[in-house]
N, C-alpha and C positions, 0 to 999 in steps of 0.2 A: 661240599665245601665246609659245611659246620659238622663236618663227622672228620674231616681234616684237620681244623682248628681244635678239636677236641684232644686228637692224638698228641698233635703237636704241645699243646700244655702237656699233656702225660710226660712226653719226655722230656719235657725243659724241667717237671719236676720230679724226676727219675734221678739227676744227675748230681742230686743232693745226695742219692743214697748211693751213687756208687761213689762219690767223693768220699765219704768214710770209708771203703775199703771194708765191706762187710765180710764173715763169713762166706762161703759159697752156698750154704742153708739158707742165709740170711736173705744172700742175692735173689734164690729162686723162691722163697715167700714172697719178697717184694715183687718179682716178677706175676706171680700167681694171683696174690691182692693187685696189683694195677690192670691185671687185662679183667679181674672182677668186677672192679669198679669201672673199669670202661663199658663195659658191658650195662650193667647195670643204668649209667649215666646216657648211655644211647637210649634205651628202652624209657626213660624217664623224659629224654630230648624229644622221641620221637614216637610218640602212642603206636602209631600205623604200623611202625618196624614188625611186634611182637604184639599183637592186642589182646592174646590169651590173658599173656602175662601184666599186661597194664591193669586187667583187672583186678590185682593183687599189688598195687604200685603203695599201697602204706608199707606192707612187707616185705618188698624189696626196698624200699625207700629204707626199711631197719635196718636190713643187713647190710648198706652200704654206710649205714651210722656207724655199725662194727665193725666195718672194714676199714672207714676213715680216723678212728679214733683209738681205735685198741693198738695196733701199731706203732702208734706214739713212743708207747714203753720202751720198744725195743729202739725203735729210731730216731726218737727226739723230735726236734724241731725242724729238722731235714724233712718227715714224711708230714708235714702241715698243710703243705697244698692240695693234699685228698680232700679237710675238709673244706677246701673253696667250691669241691664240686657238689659234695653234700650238700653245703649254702644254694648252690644254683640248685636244685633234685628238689629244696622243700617249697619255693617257690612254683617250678613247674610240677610238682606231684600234689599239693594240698591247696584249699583253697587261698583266696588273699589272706582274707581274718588270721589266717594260721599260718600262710607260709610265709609270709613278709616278717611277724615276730621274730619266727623262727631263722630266717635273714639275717635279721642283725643279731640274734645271738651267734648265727656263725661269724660276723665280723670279730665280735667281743674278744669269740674265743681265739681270734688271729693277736688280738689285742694281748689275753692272757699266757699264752705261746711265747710270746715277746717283751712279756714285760722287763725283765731282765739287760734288755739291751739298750743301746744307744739311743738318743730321740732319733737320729735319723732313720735308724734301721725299724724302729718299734714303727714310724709314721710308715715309710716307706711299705713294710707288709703288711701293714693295716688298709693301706691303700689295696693293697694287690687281693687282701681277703673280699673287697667289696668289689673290687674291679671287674677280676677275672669272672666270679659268678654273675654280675650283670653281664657280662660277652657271651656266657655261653644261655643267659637266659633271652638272650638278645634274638644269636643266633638261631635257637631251639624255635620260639615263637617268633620271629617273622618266618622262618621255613613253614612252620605248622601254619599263618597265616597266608603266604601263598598258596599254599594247596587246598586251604578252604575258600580261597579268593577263586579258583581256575572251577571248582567245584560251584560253585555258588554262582556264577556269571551263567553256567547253563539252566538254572532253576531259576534266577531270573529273567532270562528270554523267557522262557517257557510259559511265567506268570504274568512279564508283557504282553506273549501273544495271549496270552487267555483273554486277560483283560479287552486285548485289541476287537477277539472275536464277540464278547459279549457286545461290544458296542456295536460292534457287525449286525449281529442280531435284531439291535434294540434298530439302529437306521432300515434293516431290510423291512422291517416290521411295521418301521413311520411311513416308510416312503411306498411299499409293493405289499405289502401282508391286503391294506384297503382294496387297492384296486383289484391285486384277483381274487380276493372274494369276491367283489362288486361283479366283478366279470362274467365269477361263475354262475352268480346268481341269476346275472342278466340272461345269460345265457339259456339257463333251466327254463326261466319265465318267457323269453323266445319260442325255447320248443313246445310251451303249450302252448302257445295264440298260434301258431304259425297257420293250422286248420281253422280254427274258431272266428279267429284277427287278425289276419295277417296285415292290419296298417297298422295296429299296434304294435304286433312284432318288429315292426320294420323300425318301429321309431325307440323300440328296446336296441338292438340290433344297432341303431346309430348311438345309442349312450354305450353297448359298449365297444363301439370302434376309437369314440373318442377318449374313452375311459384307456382303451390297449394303446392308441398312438401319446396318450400323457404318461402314461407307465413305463414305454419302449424311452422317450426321455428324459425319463426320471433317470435307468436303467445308465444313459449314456454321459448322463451329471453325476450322479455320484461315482460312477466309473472312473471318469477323471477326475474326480475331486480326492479320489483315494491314492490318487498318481502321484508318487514323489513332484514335487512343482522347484521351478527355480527358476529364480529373477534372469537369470541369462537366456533361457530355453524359451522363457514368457515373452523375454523383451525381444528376442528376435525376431521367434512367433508373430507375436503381434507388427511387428514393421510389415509380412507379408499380408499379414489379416488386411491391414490400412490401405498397403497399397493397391491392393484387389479391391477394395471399397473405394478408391478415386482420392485417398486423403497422403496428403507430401509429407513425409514423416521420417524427421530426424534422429539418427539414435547415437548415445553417447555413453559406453558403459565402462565406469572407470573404479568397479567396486569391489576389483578382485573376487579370490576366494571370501565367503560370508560362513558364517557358524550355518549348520543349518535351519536355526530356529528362525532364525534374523530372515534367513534364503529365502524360508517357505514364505513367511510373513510379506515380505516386500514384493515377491513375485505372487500372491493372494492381492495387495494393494492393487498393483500394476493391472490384474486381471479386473478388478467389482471398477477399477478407473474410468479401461478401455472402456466396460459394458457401459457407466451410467455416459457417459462421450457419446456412443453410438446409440445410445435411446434418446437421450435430451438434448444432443448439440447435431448442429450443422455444419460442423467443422469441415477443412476445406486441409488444414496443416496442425500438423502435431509433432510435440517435443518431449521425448523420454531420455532422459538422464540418470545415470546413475552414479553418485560419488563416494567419496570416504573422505569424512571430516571431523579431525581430533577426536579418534574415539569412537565415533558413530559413522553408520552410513544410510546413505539420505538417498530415494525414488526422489524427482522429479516429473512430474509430467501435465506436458501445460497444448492447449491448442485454443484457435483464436475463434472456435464458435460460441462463445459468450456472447455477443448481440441476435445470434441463432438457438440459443437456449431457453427450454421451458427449467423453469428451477427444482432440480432434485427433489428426492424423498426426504422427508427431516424422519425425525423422531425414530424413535427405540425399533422401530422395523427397517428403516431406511437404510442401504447398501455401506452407503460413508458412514453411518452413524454404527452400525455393526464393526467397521473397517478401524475404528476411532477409537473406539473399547478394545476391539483385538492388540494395537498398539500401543494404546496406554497398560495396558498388562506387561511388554517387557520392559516398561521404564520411557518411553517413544511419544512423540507428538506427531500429531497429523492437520496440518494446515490447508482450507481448501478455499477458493475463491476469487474474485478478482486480482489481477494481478496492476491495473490502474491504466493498460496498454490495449485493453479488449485482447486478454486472454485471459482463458480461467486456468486455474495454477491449482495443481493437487501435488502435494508438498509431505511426505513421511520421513521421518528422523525415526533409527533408532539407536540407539545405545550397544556398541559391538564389547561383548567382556573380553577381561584382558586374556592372555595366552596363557597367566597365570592359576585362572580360574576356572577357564575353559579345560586346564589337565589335573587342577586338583580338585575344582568344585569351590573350595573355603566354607564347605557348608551350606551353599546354598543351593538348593534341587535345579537342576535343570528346568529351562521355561517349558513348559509343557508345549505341543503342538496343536494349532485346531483338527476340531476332524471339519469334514466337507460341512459336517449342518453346524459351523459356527462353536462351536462345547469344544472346547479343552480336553483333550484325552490326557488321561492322570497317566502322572511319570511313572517309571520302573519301580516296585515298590526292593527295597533296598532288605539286607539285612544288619538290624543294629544302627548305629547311631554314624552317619555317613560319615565324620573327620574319625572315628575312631581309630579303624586301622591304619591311615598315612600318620594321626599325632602319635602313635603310639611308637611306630616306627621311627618316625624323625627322634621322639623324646628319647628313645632308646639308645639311638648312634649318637646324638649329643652327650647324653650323662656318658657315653664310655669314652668319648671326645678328651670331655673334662677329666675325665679318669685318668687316662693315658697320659693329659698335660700334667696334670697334679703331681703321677709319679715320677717324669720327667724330671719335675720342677724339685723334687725331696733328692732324687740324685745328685744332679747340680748343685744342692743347697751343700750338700754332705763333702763337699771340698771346702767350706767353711769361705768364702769369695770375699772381699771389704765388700762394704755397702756397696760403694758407688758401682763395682763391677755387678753383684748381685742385680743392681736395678737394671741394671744395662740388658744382662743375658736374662730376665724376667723380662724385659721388652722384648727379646728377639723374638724367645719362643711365646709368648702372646700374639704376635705378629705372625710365628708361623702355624699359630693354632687357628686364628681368622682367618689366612690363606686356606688352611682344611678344611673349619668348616663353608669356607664357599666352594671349596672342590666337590665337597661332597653334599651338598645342599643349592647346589648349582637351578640344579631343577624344579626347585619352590619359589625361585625370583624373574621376573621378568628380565628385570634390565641386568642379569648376567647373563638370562640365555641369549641376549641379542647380541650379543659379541662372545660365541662359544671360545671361536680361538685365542682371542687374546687374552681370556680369563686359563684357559686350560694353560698354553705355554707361559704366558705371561704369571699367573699365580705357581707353578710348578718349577720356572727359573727363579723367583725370587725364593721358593723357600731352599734351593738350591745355595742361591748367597748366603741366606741366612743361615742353614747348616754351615760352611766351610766358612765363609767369610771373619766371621770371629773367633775361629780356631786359632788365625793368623795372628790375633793379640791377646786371645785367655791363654793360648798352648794345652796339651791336651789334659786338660783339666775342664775342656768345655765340649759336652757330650751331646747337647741339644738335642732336637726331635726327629731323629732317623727313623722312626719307623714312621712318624706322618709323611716325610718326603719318601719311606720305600711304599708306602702306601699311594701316597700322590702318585705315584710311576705308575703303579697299576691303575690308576685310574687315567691317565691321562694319554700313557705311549702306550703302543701297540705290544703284544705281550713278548715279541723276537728285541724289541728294544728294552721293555721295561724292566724284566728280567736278568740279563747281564745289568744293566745299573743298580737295580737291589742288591744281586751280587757282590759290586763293584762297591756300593756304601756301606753293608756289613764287615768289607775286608778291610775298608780306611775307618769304620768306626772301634774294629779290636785293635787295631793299631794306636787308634788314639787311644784305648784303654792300656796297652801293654803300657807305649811309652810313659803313663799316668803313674804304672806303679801296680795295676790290678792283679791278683791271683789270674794264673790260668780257668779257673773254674767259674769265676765271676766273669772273666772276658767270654764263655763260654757263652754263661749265661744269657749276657749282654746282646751279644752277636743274636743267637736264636731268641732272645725277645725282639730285636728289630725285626726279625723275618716275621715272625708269631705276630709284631703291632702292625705292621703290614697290611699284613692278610687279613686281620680282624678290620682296620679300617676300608681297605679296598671291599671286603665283604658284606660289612651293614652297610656301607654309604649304597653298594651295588643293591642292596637287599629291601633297602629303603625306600628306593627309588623306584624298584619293582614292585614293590607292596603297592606305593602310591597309584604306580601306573594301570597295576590290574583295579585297582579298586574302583577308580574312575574310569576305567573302560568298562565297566561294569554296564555304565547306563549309556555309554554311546553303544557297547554291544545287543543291551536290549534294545535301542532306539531302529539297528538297525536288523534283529528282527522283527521288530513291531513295520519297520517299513517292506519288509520282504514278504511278510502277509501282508498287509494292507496291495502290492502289487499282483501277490495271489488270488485276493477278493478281489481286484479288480477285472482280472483276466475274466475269472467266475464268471461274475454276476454280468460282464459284459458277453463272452462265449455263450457261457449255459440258458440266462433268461431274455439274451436279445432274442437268439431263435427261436423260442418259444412264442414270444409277443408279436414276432412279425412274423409269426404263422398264423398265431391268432387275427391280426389285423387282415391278414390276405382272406383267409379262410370267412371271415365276418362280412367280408366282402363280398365273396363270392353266395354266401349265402342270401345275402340283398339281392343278388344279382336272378338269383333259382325262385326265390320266396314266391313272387307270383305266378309264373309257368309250372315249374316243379316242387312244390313243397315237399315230397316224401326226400327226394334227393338234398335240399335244405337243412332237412330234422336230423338226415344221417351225414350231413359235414357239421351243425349244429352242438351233434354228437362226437366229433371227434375234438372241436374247440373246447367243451369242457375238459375231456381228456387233456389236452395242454394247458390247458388255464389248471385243473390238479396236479399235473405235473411240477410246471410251472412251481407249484407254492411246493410242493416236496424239492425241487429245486434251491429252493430257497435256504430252504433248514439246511443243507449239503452245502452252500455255498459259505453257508457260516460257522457250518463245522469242519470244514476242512478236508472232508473226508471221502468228499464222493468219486463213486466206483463207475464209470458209464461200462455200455456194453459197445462192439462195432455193432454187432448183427443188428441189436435192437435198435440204433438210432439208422440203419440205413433202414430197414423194413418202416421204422416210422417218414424213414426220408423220403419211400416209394411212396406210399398212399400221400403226404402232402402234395409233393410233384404234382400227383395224379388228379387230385382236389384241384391244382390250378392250372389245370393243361395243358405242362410240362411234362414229355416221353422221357420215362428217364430206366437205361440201364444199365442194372444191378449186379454185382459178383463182388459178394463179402469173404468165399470159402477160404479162408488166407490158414484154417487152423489155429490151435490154441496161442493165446498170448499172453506176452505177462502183464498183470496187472496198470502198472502205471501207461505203459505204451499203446494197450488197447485205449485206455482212459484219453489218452491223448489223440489217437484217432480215431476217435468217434466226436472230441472235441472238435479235431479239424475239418471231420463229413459236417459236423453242425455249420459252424463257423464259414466255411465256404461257403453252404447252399444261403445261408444269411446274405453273404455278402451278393452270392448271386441274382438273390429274390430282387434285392433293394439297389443293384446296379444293372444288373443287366435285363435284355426282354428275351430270354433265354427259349427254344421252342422245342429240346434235345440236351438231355444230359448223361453224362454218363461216372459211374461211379464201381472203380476196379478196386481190389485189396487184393493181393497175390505176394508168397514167397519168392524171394531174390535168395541168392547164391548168400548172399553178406545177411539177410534177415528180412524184412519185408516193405512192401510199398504200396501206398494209397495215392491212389490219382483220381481227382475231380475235373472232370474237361464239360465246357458246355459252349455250345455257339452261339450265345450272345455276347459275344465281344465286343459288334457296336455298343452295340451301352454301354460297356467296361471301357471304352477309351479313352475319356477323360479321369477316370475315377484314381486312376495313378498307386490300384492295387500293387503291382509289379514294383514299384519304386519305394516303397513303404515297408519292404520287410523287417525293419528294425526299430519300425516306430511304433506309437504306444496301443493300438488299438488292434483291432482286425487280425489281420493278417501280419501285424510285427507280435501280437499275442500269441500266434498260432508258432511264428518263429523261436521265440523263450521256451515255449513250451517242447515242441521238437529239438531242438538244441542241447534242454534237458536233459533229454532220452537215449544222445547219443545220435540224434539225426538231424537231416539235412531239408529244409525245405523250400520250395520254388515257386515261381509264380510268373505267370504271360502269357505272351499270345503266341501260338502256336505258326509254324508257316500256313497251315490247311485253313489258319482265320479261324478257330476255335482257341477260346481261355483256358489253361490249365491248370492246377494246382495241384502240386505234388509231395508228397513226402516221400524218405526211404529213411529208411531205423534199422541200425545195426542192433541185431538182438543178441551176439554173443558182447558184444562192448557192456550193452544194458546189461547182461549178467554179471559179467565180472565186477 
């Protein structure tokens, strides 16, 4: 588009030189010098274009000084709009200090070009030497700022997720780095008494089953807590939580769509609510509400065991008092306590920003999110000063706004009008320059975008009357703003409409110049400057608006890959070190169980708990780097001997042959993951675990016959929820595969995958 715009001045100021009726010598230098300088003016527009040659842009920046000026000689004041683009070339090729001087020396010299003539003609291309080179420096940089904008959003996720994972780190490290050391150590100090003391051992052995059952979760808290959360999913949730607990619980959710800082926020209240209710009251009924009130939207949630209630935590550790600070952070009040009816009433307000702000910012950073331990995870760090790039752009299409009226306005004056009529057609086109700029500024105001259409046809018929309407009593002596209203068309109709009406208004605006008296060559002109002002407003208003848009998606797009690891950590840490902890916990078990009859047999399960408790923490480091590689073979041969440790028959056939990286990673994810869920639902006495090539790519099936256990456990039903086996589902799904899960007719549980491996390649 701005390499269209460019041509299109060329030829509007082409036409100066063939109206002299040059030589035919004459013709094809001029021809030879404009597609020079177009060239030149490209490479100066667009570094990317040519970037050999941008390294030498003073140099070429010269020879278009000689190509815009030397000419002169021959062509006079005809070939003067060359140096309009010179003017734009010293701004985009030098730095400010230099090329802004150098700016208005080029206006001067439109000044000195013209001194000779008319005021109106002198004002008139003095207008056009300032005008035109702001369009195309307009043009030139926001192009160049899109393209660093689309560029820059991926080096931003990138530096989100970095940041995300440090933090990863620093929580795997508070919460599980303690415990399996502690574990492993217990463990060592285990297998030496086990001969010597074995009632010491035993009672090491109990700190660390209950050190592994606090870890296992810890393991299944921060899991969820790194889970995207929302007040809808919570407040539902919680209605079934209450009513499996015996409590009558009313829900009322009238909060609509929320930002998601407000979402997380409200549905975090709703959740530390429920807990301190189900610790400290005896509530019998409960009331969750959710509303939107002038601005803000407001949690409710009240239940009547207040004369049942021991009184909450206070102070700086206490659940509300955490809950209280998080909220007053984005502007929010949190009310708790009697409500004078014997109900306690827990009450959050916060503050919802406008729709205005939420797509430009205004400068102010998005609220940051908590992480699960309470801390603030710091926003996307940005490049440069956040309003820069949308003021830059708006400042931009405004100053060429006012350009465009200005010169309008010098036309118009140049029929020499009585006052009274002057002031008149000065009001129309004022009126229809504030029509513009709200067409094309639409999307900086709230209460214009709340009524798109009446502002789009509504502002786009009135500057329709106000083009034609006072033609009917100036006569064509009144030229008004046709290129805002051919611009408006592009902005507002569809482009099979907007087009024939541009059309249609350059054809009745040479008309009204012929009828006026105008040269062929000025109606010329006339005519393709409306096309030309058009284009230039439909293009910054469009280019503006883009600029703004990418900039500020900027950090909803980090936001939303900082939440797509955070669901990656979760899968993790819950997949990779559940089974780990509740092999340990079994295995600690079983070794209580040997310690006095068999101790050799003890020392050698003893011996394999360390091996998972260092796995285990190398685990960890993987889960925070994003990065780990599992094996099949290796995690079933670890899956035989656990089996075997708790007196599970289990058979094995991994031969499936090589696989690709990420798909192996994922089925050895789901061999983990099953037997987890198997250990801790079902009382399993037989398992069996296949990996074999299909026709389409390969399949992994987990069958084992404890499925009374599994009955209630409502595995089968959950494939799409947040944990387990709805984990196991994202992850397969990923791959290009399919995953299942239930009870077989023969009364045996199954779980299965199949993975298309030519899909996965391609």
């Amino acid at each position: 588009m701005t390499a269209a715009a460019l041509l299109g001045f060329f030829i509007i100021d082409a036409v100066f030189i063939w109206a002299e009726n040059p030589p035919w010598w004459e013709d094809i230098a001029a021809l030879f010098c404009f597609l020079a300088i177009m060239g030149l003016q490209l490479i100066h527009s667009f570094p990317q274009l040519l970037p050999r040659l941008h390294r030498y842009r003073y140099g070429t920046w010269a020879v278009q000084a000689v190509l815009a000026y030397v000419p002169i000689i021959l062509f006079g004041s005809a070939w003067s709009g060359m140096t309009e683009f010179l003017t734009a070339s010293s701004v985009l090729v030098f730095p400010a200090v230099i090329g802004w001087p150098l700016f208005g020396a080029g206006v001067l010299t439109s000044w000195a070009l013209y001194s000779g003539r008319d005021t109106n003609t002198l004002l008139y291309n003095v207008l056009e030497g300032a005008l035109i080179p702001l369009v195309i420096i307009g043009l030139s940089r926001m192009s160049d700022m899109i393209v660093k904008l689309h560029r820059s959003r991926a080096e931003l996720s990138r530096l989100a997720v970095a940041d995300e994972r440090l933090r990863f780190a620093r929580d795997l490290h508070d919460v599980l780095g303690y415990s399996l050391s502690a574990i492993s150590l217990k463990c060592e100090l285990a297998y030496r008494l086990l001969a010597d003391a074995p009632a010491r051992a035993n009672e090491e052995l109990g700190e660390v089953l209950r050190t592994s059952r606090k870890a296992l979760a810890d393991v299944r808290s921060v899991s969820r807590g790194y889970r995207e959360m929302s007040l809808s999913g919570e407040a539902h949730a919680a209605v079934s939580m209450l009513s499996a607990a015996g409590i009558r619980t009313s829900l009322k959710f009238d909060g609509g769509e929320l930002p998601g800082v407000v979402d997380t926020l409200l549905a975090t209240v709703l959740r530390e609510g429920l807990t301190n209710m189900l610790r400290h009251s005896k509530a019998e009924q409960c009331e969750i509400r959710a509303e939107r009130r002038d601005g803000t939207a407001a949690l409710i949630l009240a239940n009547d065991g207040i004369g049942r209630t021991r009184p909450p935590k206070s102070g700086a550790d206490g659940g509300l008092a955490s809950l209280d600070s998080r909220v007053r952070e984005l502007g929010g009040a949190l009310v708790h306590g009697s409500d004078g009816q014997g109900w306690f009433r827990l009450e959050a307000v916060v503050p919802l920003p406008a729709p205005a702000e939420a797509e430009q910012g205004e400068g102010r950073a998005a609220a940051p999110e908590a992480s699960p331990a309470g801390r603030p995870s710091l926003p996307p760090r940005g490049l440069g000063h956040p309003d820069m790039v949308p003021r830059a752009a708006s400042t931009m299409t405004f100053a060429v706004l006012i350009g465009y009226f200005l010169a309008y306005s010098v036309v118009a004056m140049s029929y020499r009008p009585p006052l009274g009529r002057a002031v008149v057609e000065e009001v129309c086109m004022v009126a229809t320059l504030v029509l513009q700029l709200a067409l094309s500024f639409q999307w900086r105001f709230d209460w214009l975008a709340r009524h798109p259409w009446l502002l789009r046809y509504g502002a786009f018929a009135a500057m329709l009357l106000l083009q034609f309407v006072p033609w009917a009593f100036f006569g064509p002596s009144w030229l008004g703003l046709p290129g805002f209203v051919a611009g408006a068309a592009l902005l507002t109709l569809p482009a099979v409409a907007a087009w024939p009406l541009v059309a249609g208004l350059t054809a009745v605006c040479g008309v009204e110049l012929y009828l006026a008296g105008n040269m062929f060559w000025d109606i010329w002109y006339e005519c393709a400057y409306t096309v030309m002002c058009g284009l230039v407003v439909f293009g910054l208003s469009r280019m503006a608006q883009l600029a703004s848009e990418l900039h500020w998606s900027r950090t909803e797009i980090a936001r939303l890959a900082v939440t797509t690891e955070r669901l990656r950590f979760a899968r993790d840490l819950h997949d990779l070190l559940g089974f780990s902890l509740s092999a340990i916990t079994l295995k600690c078990e079983l070794v209580r169980r040997l310690a006095p009859t068999r101790p050799v047999q003890a020392q050698a399960e003893l011996t394999e708990v360390l091996q998972i408790a260092r796995q285990a923490l190398a685990d960890v480091r993987t889960v925070a780097d994003g990065r780990q590689r599992m094996s099949l073979t290796e995690e079933a041969a670890s899956a035989t001997a656990m089996l075997a440790g708790v007196g599970i028959r289990a058979t094995v056939d991994t031969d499936c042959g090589e696989l690709p990286g990420d798909v192996e990673t994922v089925l050895a994810t789901m061999l983990r993951e099953g037997l987890t869920n198997m250990l801790r639902h079902s009382r399993a006495a037989h398992c069996e675990i296949r990996a074999e090539r299909t026709a389409a790519g390969v399949r992994l099936t987990l069958v084992n016959d404890g499925i009374d256990g599994c009955a209630d456990t409502g595995l089968d039903s959950k494939l799409n929820g947040g944990s387990g086996i709805g984990n196991l589902t994202t992850r397969v799904n990923a791959v290009n595969g399919r995953l299942e899960a239930g009870a077989r007719p023969d009364g045996w549980f199954e779980l299965r995958a199949e993975v298309e491996l030519l899909a996965t390649a391609a």
